[in-house]
C-alpha positions in Angstrom: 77.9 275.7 137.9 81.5 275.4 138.7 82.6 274.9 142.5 85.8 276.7 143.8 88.3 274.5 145.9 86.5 275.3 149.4 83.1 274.3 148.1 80.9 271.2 147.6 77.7 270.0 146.4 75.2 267.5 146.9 73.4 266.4 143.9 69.5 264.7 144.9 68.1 262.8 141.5 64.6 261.3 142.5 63.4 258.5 139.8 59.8 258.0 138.6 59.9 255.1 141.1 60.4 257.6 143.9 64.3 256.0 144.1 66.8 258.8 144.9 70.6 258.4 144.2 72.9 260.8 145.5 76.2 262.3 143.8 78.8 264.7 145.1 80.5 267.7 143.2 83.0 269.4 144.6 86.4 271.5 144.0 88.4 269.4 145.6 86.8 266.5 146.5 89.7 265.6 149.1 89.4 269.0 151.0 87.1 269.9 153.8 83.9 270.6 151.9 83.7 267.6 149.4 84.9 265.2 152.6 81.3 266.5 154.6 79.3 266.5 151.1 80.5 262.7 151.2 79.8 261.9 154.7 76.3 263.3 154.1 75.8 261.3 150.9 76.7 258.1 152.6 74.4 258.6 155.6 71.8 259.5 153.3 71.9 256.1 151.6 73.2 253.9 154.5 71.0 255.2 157.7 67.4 253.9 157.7 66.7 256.2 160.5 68.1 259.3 159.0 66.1 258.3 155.6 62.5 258.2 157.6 63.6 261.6 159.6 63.7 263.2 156.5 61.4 261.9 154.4 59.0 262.6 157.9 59.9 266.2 157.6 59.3 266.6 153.9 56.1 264.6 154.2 52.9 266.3 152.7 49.5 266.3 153.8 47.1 265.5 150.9 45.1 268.4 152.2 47.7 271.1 152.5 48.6 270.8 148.8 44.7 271.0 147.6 44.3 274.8 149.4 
């Protein structure tokens, strides 16, 4: 996929260990796009909070995924 100037990506890679690392792609990795991609990225990995909010919102229930 190739980004245009005014767009960004962030790139989630979950290990076999359940580790995730987080990379950004962008156009222009200096513009407004890749600078909020980056931001995101870094609270990702540096904000314990933020990490437990979403891992509590993507939390499944055993139960659900056996119906």
């Amino acid at each position: 996929m190739e980004l245009k100037d005014n767009q960004a990506a962030l790139i989630l890679e979950v290990d076999e260990d359940g580790g995730v690392s987080v990379n950004v792609a962008s156009g222009d990795i200096d513009g407004p796009a890749g600078a909020i991609c980056q931001a995101i990225a870094v609270k990702l990995m540096q904000d314990e909070a933020f990490q437990a909010e979403i891992m509590d919102m993507i939390e499944v229930d055993d139960n659900d995924s056996n119906k």
